[in-house]
MITORMAR-399133 format. One record per residue (C-alpha): residue in three letters; x, y, z. Coordinates in steps of 0.5 Angstrom, whole numbers, padded with zeros to 4 digits, always signed. Example, Ala and Ser with C-alpha at 12.3 -4.5 7.8 and 13.67 -1.06 7.14 Angstrom:
BEGIN
ALA+0025-0009+0016SER+0027-0002+0014
// end
This chain:
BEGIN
UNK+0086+0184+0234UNK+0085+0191+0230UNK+0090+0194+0227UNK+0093+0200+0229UNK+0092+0207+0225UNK+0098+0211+0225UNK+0097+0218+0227UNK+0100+0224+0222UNK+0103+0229+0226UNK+0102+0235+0224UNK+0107+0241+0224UNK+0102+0244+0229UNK+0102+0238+0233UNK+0109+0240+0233UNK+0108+0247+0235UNK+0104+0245+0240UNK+0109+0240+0243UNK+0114+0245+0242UNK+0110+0251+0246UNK+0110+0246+0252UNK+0116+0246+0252UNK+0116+0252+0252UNK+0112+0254+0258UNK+0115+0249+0262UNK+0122+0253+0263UNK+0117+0259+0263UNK+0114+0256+0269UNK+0121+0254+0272UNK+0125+0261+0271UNK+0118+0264+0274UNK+0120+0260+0280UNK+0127+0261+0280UNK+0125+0269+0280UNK+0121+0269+0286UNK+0125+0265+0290UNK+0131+0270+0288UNK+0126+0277+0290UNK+0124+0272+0296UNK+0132+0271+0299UNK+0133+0278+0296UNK+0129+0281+0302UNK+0134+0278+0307UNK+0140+0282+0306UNK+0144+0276+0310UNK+0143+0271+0304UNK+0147+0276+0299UNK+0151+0270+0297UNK+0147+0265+0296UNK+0143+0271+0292UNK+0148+0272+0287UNK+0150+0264+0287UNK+0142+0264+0284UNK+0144+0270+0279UNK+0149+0266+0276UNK+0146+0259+0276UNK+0140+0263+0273UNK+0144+0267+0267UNK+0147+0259+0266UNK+0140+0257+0265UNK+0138+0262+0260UNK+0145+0262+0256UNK+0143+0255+0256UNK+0137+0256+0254UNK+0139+0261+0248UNK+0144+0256+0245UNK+0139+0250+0245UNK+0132+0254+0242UNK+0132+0252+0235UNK+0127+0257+0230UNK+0121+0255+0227UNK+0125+0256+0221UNK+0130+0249+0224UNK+0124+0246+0225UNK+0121+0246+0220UNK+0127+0244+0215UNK+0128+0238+0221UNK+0120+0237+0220UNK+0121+0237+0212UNK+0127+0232+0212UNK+0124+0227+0217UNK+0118+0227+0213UNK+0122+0226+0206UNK+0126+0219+0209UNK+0120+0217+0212UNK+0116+0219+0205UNK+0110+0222+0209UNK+0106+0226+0203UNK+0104+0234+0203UNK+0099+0235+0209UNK+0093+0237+0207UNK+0090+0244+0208
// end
């Protein structure tokens, strides 16, 4: 059986994973947003609106509270990279 090649990963890797993330709670909060304009063109559904817009301010105080910098990122990159002993990237 051949051995296994393990892969580096880079902070670009990273970025990229992270950017992912990213996008996925944009396409989310979009949806959320357009099922709000939709409900809000019925005046009848004005409860249910509001309940929407709370919902949503929780969602973005939870994502505000849980995003980490690049800076973060970058010292936890650095600390994993020290306890498992992985040399300098190449550049």
């Amino acid at each position: 059986m051949a051995q296994k090649k393990d892969k580096k990963v880079t902070i670009g890797d990273l970025a990229i994973i992270i950017n992912k993330g990213f996008d996925g709670q944009m396409e989310y909060m979009e949806k959320r947003f357009n099922q709000m304009e939709e409900k809000m063109a019925t005046k009848s559904e004005l409860g249910e609106v509001k309940k929407d817009v709370g919902e949503l301010k929780k969602d973005v105080k939870y994502i505000k509270e849980n995003l980490k910098s690049s800076a973060e990122l970058e010292k936890e990159v650095d600390y994993i990279k020290n306890t498992l002993g992985v040399s300098a990237l190449e550049k």
